[in-house]
C-alpha positions in Angstrom: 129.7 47.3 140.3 133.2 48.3 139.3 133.9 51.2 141.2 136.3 54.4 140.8 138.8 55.4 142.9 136.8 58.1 144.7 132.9 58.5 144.9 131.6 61.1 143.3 129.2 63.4 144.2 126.4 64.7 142.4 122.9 63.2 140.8 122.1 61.1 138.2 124.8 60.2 135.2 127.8 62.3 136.6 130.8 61.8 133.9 134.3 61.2 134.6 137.5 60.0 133.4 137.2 56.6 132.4 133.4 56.1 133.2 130.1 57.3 134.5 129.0 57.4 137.8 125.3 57.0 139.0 123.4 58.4 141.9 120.1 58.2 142.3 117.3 58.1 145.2 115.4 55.0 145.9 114.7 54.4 150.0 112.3 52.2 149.8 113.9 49.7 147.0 115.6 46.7 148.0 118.6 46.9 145.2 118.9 49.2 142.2 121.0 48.3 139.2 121.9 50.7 136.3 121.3 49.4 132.8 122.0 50.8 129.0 123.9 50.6 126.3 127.2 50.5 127.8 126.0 46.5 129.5 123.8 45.4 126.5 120.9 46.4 129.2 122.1 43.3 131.4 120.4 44.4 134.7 123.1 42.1 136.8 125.7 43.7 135.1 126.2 47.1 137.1 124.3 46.9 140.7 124.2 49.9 142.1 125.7 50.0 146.3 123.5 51.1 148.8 125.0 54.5 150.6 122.4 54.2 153.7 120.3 57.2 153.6 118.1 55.9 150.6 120.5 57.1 147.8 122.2 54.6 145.2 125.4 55.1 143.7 128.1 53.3 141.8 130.6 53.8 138.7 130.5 52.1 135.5 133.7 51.8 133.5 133.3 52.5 130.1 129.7 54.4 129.9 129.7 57.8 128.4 127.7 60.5 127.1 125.2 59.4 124.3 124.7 56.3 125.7 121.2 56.0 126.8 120.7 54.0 130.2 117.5 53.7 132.7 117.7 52.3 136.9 116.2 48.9 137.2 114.6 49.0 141.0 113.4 45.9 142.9 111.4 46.3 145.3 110.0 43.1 147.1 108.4 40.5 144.3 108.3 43.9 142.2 110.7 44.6 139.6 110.3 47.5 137.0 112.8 50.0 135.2 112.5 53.9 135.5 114.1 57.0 133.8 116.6 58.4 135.8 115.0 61.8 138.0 117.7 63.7 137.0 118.4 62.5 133.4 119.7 65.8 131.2 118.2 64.2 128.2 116.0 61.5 127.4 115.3 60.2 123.6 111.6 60.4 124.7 108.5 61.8 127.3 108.1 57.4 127.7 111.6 56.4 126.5 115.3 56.1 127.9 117.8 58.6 129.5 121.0 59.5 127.6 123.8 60.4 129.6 125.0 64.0 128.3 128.1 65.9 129.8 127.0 69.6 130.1 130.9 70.9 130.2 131.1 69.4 126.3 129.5 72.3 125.1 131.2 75.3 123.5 130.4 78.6 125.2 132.9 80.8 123.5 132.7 82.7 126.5 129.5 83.9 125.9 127.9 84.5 129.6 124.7 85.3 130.9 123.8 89.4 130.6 120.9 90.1 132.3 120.2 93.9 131.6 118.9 96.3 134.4 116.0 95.4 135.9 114.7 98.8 134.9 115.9 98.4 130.9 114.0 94.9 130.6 111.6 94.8 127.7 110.7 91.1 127.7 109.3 88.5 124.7 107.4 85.7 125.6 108.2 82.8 123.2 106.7 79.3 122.7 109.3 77.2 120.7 107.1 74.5 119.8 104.4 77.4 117.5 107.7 80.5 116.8 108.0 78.9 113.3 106.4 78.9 109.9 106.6 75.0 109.7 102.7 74.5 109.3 101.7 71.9 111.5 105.3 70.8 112.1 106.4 70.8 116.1 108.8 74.2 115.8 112.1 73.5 117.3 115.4 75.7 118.9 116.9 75.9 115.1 113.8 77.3 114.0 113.6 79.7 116.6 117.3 80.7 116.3 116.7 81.2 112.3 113.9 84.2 113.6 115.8 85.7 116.4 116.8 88.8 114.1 113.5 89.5 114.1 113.5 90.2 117.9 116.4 92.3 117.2 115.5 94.3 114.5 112.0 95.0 117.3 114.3 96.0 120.4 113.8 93.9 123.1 116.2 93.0 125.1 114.8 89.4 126.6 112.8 86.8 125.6 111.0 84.6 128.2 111.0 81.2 127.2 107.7 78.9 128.3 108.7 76.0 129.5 111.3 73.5 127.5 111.8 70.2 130.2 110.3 67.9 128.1 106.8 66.8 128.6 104.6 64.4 126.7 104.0 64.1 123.2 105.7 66.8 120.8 103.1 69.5 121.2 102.4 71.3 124.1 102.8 74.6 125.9 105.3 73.2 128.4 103.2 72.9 131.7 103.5 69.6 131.7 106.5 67.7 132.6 107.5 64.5 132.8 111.1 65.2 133.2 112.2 68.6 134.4 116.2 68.5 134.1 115.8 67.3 130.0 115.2 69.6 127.4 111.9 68.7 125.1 113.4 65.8 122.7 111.2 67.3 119.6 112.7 70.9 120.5 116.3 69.6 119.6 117.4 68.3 123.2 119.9 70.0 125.6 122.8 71.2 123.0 120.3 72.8 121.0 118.7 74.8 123.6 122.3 76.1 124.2 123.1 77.0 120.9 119.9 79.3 121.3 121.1 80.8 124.4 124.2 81.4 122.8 122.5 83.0 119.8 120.5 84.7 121.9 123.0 86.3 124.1 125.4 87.1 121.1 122.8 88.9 119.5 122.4 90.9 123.2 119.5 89.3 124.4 118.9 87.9 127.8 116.8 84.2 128.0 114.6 83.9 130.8 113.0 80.4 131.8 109.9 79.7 132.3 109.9 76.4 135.0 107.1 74.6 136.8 107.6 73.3 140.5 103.3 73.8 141.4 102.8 69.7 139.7 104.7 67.5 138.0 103.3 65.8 134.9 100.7 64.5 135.2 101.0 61.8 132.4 104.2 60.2 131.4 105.7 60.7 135.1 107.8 57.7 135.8 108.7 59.5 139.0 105.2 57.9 140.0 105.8 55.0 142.9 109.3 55.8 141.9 110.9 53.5 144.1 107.2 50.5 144.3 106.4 52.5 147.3 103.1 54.6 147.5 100.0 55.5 149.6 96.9 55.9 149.3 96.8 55.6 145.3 99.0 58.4 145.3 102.6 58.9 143.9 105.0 57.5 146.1 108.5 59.8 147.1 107.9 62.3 145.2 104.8 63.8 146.2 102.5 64.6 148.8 100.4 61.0 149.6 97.7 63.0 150.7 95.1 65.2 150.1 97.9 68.1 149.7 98.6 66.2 146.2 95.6 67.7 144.6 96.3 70.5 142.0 94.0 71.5 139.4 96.3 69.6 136.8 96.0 66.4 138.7 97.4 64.7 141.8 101.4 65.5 141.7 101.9 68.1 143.3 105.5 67.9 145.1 106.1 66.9 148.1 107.7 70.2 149.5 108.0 68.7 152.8 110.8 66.1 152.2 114.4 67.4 151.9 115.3 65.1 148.9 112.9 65.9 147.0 112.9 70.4 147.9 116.8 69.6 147.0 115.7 68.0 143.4 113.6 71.1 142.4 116.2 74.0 143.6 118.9 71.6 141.9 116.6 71.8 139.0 116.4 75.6 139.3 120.0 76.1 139.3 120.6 74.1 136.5 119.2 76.6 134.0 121.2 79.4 135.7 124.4 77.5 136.0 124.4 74.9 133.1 122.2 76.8 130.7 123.2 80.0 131.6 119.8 81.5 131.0 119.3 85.3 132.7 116.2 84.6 134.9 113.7 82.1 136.2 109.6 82.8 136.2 107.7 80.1 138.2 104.6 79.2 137.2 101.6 80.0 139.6 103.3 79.8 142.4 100.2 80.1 144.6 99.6 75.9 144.2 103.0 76.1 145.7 102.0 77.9 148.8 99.0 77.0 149.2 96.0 74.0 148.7 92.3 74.2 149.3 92.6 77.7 150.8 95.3 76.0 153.1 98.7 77.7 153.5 101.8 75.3 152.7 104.6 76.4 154.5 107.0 74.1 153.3 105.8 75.0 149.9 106.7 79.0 151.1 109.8 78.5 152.3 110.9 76.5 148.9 110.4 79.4 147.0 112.0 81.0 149.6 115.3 79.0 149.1 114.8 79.6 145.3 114.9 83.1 145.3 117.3 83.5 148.0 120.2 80.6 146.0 119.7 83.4 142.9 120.5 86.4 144.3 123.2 84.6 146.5 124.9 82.4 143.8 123.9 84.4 140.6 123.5 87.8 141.3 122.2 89.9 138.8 119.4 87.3 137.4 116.2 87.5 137.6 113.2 85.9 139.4 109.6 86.3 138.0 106.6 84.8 140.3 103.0 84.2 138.4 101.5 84.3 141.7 98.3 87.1 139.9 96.6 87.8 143.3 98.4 91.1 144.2 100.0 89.8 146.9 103.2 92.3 148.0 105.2 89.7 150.0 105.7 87.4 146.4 108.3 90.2 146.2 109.0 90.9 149.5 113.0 90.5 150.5 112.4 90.7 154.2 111.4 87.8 156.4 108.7 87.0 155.4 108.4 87.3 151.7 108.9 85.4 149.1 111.7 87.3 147.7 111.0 87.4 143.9 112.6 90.4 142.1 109.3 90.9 140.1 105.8 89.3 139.7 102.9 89.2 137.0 100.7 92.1 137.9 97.2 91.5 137.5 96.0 94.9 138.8 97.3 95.9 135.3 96.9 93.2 132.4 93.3 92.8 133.8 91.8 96.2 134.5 93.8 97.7 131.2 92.4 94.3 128.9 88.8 95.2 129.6 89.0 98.8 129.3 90.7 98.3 126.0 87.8 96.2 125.2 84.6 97.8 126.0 82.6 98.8 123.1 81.4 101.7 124.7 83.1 104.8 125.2 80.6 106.3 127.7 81.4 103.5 129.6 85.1 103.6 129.4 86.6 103.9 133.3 89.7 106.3 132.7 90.0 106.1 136.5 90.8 101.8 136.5 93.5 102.9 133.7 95.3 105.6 136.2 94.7 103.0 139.1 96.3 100.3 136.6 99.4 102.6 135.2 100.0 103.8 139.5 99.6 99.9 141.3 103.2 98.6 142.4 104.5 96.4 145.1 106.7 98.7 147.1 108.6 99.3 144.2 107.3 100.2 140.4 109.8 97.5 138.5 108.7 94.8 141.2 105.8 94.0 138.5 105.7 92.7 134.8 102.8 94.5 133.2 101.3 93.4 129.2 98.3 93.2 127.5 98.9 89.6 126.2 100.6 86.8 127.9 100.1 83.0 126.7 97.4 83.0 129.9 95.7 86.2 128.3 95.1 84.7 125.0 93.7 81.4 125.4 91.9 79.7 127.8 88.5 81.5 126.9 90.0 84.6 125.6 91.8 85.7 122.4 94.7 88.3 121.3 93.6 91.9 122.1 92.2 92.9 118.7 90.2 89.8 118.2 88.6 90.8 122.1 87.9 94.2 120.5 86.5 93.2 117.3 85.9 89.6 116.6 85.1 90.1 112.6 87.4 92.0 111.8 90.7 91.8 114.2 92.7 93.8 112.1 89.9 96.7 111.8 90.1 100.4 112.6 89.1 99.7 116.0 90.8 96.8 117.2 94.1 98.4 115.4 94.0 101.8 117.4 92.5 100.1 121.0 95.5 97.4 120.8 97.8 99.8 120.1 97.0 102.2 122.9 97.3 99.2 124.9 101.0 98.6 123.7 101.7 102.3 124.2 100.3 101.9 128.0 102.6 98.5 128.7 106.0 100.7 127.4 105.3 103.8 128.9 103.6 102.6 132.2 106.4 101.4 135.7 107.6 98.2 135.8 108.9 95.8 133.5 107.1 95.3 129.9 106.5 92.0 128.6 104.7 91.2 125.6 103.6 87.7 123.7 104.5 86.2 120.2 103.2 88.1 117.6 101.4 90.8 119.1 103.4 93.1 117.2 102.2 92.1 113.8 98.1 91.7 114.9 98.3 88.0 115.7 94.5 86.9 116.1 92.5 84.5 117.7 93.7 82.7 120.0 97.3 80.7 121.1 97.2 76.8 120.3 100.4 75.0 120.1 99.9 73.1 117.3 99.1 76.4 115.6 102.2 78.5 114.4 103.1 82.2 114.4 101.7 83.1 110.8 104.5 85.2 110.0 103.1 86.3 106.6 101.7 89.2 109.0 104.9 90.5 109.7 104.7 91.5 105.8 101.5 92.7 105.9 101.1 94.9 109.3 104.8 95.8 109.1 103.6 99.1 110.1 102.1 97.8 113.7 106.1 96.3 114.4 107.6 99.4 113.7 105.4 100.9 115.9 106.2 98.4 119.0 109.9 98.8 117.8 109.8 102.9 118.5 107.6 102.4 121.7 110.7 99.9 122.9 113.3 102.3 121.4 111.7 105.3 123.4 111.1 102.9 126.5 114.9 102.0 126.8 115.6 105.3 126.0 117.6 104.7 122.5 117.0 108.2 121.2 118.5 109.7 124.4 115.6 112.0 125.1 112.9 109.9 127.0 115.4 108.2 130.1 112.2 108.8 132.6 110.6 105.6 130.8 113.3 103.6 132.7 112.2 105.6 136.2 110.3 104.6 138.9 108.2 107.9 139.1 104.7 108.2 137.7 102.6 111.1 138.1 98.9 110.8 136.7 97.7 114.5 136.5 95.0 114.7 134.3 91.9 112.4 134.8 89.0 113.0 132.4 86.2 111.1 132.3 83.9 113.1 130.1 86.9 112.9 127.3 88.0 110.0 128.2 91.5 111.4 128.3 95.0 110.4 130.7 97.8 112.4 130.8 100.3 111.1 133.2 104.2 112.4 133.7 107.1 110.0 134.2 110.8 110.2 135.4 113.9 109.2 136.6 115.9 112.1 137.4 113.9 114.9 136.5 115.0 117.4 133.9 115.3 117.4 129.8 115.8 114.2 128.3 114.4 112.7 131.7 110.6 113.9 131.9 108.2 112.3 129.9 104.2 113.3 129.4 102.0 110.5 128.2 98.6 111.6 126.5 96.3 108.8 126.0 92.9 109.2 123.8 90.5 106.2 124.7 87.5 107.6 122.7 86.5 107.6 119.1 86.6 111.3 118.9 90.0 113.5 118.4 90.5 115.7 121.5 91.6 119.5 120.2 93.5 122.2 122.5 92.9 120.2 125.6 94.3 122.0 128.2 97.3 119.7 130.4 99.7 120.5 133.2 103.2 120.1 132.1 106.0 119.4 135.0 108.2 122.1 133.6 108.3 125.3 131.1 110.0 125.6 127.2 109.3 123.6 124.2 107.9 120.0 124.9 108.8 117.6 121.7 106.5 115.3 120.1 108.5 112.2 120.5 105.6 110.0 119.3 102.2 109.4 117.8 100.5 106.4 117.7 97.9 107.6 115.3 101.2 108.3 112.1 99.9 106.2 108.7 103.8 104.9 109.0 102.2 102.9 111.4 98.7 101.8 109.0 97.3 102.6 106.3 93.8 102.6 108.3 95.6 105.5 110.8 94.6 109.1 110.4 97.8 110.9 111.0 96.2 113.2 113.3 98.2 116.8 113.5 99.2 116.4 116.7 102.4 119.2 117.5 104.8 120.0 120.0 103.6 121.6 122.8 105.1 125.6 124.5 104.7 125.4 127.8 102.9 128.3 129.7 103.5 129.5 133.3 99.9 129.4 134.4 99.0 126.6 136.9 96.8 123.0 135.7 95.9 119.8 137.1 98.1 120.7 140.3 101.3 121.8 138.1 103.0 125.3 137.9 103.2 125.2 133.8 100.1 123.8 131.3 100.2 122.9 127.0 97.6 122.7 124.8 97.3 119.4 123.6 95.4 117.9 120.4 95.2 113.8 120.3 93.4 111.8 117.5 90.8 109.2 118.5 92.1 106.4 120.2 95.9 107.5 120.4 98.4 108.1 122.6 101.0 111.0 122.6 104.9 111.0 124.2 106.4 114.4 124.9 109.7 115.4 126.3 112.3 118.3 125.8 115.8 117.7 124.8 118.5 117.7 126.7 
């Protein structure tokens, strides 16, 4: 191996002047040997030195970026090549790595700008299916071509589902066989930073969705990385005993060993550092924490290290758990939480989906709404609340209007029901996510190798400019609703016989801060309902879900503003007289 003047640190291809070095991690080999384009893949050419504590290393003269290499490991009578572990780009789930210089690329100084944890309004994106390509993989020029779209809507950051590449060219990303590589059919690593860039020019934060629960499982040549293994299982990498087991096969990490707890949080900051996205969301984090009903320390206190490198080394990101059992600690920043910033809150997405979906109005629980719109972790904006996630609509169940009306998703009902549902996610606490396409009535289900039909942003143009007001009056745009951003929530009216909610929000108090929310979940217009307002004068219609701006099919129910009256209701000193359509929700404030 010809060697540079000074060893390098660092993983994997590591470029430098006049060559690339090579480190990689291989304890139970008995010699390593880089091989590639830059040696005519001579594996006696370049043999890597052993440093003594199981890593590799050496420089090669003359390699550099583009050329794609692989490690050829010998161990005993055994010898076999394998991708590098920490290759930032691979021509292939089963093929080479190509070295690739991450300080080649051109960031204009455009930087990571996470907003306010409390001004979030979050898209979540597939690549492979945000396209019109028919049954062509989508890729990160596709997506960049449709990312005035997500402007001319409002929000304010997408969440990306996972991009390290996995196998095959469709897929919804949970699945990877090589987690520092962007997905080769995607457009590889520059492209993903040309959407970034896009993406942040345009004032919109990229969040990352990653997966540290399983590796894989197919097209994993991190399996018997190095020849060594137990028990059929797969080798350095992983647990090489019954802790392997996840639902998605045996791969799960092995959260235990040092070398391979420093891989994933390497991984992690990668995307922060190197990609410059705004945020990380781990995927069901439980299978990190926990097997068989077992607790997984070491699995704990990795997430642990995650969370606590974020907020140390890039403060102002964000850190999203799927964790989905209601389980404070996930965002816990004492000792013995996980200290996520926020998690997925399933006492929300699940109790607000079925009452959204029931048939039956008599059956309606207005209660399970309230209890929904009220549960938080401590704080409000320590959950992500939404209707539709890519969870939500597949796996047995379908977008929210094909739930409420299977023949006919884009129906009277399923129109107004999905639609109080988007009103409840931007007017509720905590952070608002919702999935490709909702706002133009995507139905069925989500398939990735079935694309956004975005002839339905034409034809239910209506439904996205009513998502785009709801965001424009959740971030406060027209200066008069600034409680949407709050923390406070006040449900004060509970009726069950109506089926009506009136709840108050705030962040200050005061005009231009308080907001009333009046929600209709029944088929019948409520008319001069009597509801407790926090404070007297002349309450503003801000908003009404039922407007025919919205659809053709709405009824543009004569809903007004509301005089407040000094006479006491449901526990407040003032009271309006409110009348909703069916299935409609009403925002009121007063101006400043």
């Amino acid at each position: 191996m010809t060697e540079s003047l000074q060893t390098i640190a660092g993983m994997g291809a590591i470029p430098a002047e006049g060559g690339v070095a090579f480190r990689v991690w291989a304890p139970n080999a008995d010699s390593v040997a880089v091989v590639g384009d830059f040696n005519d893949w001579n594996d006696s050419a370049n043999a890597l030195d052993h440093e003594g504590n199981g890593y590799w290393y050496g420089f090669v003269k003359g390699a550099q970026p583009g050329h794609e290499y692989k490690y050829q490991i010998t161990n005993g009578d055994n010898s076999f090549s394998r991708v590098d572990p920490y290759a930032l780009q691979v021509t292939n789930s089963v093929g080479n790595g190509v070295i690739y210089d991450h300080d080649s690329f051109d960031w204009e100084d455009v930087q990571a700008n996470c907003p306010p944890h409390h001004e979030l309004v979050i898209y979540e994106m597939h690549i492979g299916t945000f396209t019109d390509k028919g049954d062509w993989v989508g890729n990160l020029t596709d997506a960049v071509g449709r990312l005035d779209h997500l402007v001319d809507l409002g929000v304010n950051a997408i969440e990306v589902m996972p991009v390290a590449e996995f196998a095959g060219d469709m897929s919804w990303g949970y699945n990877p066989a090589h987690i520092f590589a962007v997905e080769s059919a995607y457009g590889g690593p520059n492209e993903y930073k040309k959407f970034i860039k896009e993406c942040h020019q345009r004032g919109i934060a990229v969040i990352q969705d990653v997966v540290y629960n399983h590796f894989g499982p197919s097209d994993l040549d991190l399996w018997a990385f190095d020849g060594w293994q137990e028990n059929g299982k797969g080798g350095i990498y992983f647990y090489n005993d019954d802790r392997s087991e996840t639902p998605w096969g045996d791969t799960r990490p092995d959260y235990g060993r040092e070398e391979v707890r420093n891989f994933i949080v390497d991984n992690a900051l990668m995307w922060l550092r190197d990609y410059r996205v705004d945020g990380l969301r781990l995927d069901m984090v439980p299978h990190m924490y926990s097997h068989q009903g077992s607790y997984l320390a070491e699995g704990w206190s990795l997430m642990r290290r995650i969370t606590d490198a974020v907020r140390n080394e890039f403060p102002g990101r964000i850190t999203i758990a799927e964790d989905l059992h209601k389980n404070p600690l996930i965002t816990e920043d004492n000792t013995d939480g996980a200290g996520f910033h926020a998690q997925w809150d399933a006492a929300f997405v699940h109790p607000v989906r079925a009452e959204l979906i029931n048939p039956d109005d008599a059956q309606r629980s207005i209660q399970a709404l309230a209890d929904a719109i009220a549960h938080h972790y401590g704080d409000p904006l320590e959950r992500v609340i939404y209707t539709e996630s890519h969870d939500e609509v597949a796996n047995g169940s379908a977008r929210v209007p094909q739930e409420i009306e299977p023949d006919n998703a884009a129906g009277w009902p399923s129109q107004k029901r999905s639609t109080i549902g988007a009103a409840l996610v931007m007017t509720s606490p905590g952070i608002p996510m919702m999935f490709q396409g909702q706002e133009f009535l995507e139905g069925a289900w989500f398939r990735d190798d079935v694309p956004l039909d975005w002839r339905r942003r034409d034809d239910f143009s209506g439904i996205a400019r009513l998502y785009a007001d709801l965001i424009d009056l959740r971030l406060n745009r027209w200066g008069v609703t600034r409680g949407l951003t709050g923390r406070g929530v006040n449900i004060h009216h509970i009726n069950e016989d109506s089926n009506l909610l009136v709840f108050q929000r705030w962040l200050d108090h005061g005009p231009g801060d308080d907001v009333v929310v009046v929600a209709n979940l029944s088929a019948e217009p409520q008319e001069y309902r009597r509801v407790g307002l926090p404070s007297g004068g002349l309450w503003k219609l801000r908003f009404n879900s039922d407007a025919t701006i919205y659809s053709g099919l709405f009824g543009n129910y004569e809903s007004h503003d509301m005089e407040a009256y000094h006479e006491d209701a449901d526990g407040m000193d003032w009271h309006g007289n409110v009348s909703v359509g069916p299935y409609s929700v009403l925002v009121y404030s007063q101006d400043n």
